[in-house]
C-alpha positions as CSV (number, residue, x, y, z in Angstrom):
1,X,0.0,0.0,0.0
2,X,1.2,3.2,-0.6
3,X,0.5,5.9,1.7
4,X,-0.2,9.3,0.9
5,X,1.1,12.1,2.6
6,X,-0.9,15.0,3.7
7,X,-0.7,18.0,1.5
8,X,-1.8,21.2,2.8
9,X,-2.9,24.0,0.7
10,X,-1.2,27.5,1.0
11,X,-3.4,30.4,1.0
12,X,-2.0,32.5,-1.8
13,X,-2.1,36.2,-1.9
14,X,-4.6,38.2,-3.9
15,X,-2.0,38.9,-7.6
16,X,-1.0,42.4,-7.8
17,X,-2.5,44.2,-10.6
18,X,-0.7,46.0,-13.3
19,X,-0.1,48.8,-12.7
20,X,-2.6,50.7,-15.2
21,X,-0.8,52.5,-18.6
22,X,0.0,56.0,-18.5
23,X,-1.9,58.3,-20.3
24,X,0.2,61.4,-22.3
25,X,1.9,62.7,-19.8
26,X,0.3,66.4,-19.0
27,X,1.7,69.3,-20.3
28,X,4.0,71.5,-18.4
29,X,3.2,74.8,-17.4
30,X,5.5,76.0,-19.6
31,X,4.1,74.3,-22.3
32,X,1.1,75.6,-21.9
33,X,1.9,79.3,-21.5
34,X,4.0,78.9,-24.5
35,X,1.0,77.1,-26.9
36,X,-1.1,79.8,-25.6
37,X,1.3,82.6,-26.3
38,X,1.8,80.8,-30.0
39,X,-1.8,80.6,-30.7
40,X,-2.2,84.2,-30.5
41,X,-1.3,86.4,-33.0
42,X,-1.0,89.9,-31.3
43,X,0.2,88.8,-28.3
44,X,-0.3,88.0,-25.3
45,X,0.2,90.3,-21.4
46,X,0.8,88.3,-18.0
47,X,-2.6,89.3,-16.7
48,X,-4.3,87.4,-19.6
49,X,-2.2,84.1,-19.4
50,X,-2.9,84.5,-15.6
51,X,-6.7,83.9,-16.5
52,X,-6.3,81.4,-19.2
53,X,-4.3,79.1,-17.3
54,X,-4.5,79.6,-13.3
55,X,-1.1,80.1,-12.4
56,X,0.4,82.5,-10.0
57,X,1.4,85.9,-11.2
58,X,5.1,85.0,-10.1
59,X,4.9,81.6,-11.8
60,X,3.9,83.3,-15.2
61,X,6.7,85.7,-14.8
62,X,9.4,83.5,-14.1
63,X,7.8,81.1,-17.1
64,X,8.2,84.2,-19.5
65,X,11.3,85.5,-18.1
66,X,12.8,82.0,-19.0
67,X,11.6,81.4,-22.3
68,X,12.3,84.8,-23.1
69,X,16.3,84.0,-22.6
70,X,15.9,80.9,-24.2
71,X,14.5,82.5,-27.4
72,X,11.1,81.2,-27.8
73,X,9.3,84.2,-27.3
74,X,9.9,87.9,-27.7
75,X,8.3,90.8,-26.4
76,X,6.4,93.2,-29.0
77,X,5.5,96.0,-26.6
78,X,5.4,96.7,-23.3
79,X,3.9,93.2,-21.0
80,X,3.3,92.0,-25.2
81,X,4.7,88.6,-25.6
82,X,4.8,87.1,-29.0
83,X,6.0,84.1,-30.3
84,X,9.6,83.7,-31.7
């Protein structure tokens, strides 16, 4: 006779779901200060973006002071901002 030998079942734990796909990725502000400024073809001032997108006075500033050295955009009058 052979015997059998007691198995005893393990509890498993619950599978770990994937992790769920990333959508596009979200634009950055800068990104979106700098469509907006593009889609506009006389410009755009710092109170208007301010509106359009919800940011911070200082936030917009520092956005346009930075694209402004990098070249993207250019001023074309006083608080204008174009694109380059």
């Amino acid at each position: 006779m052979a015997k059998k030998k007691a198995t005893a079942k393990k509890k498993r734990s619950p599978r770990k779901k994937a992790a769920p796909k990333k959508k596009a990725s979200k634009m950055t502000a800068t990104e979106q200060i700098l469509k907006i400024i593009k889609r506009s073809r006389k410009g755009v001032d710092v109170p208007n973006l301010k509106t359009k997108t919800g940011f911070e006075d200082k936030k917009v500033r520092n956005i346009i002071f930075r694209a402004s050295k990098e070249g993207k955009i250019k001023k074309s009058g006083r608080g204008i901002y174009v694109g380059a």
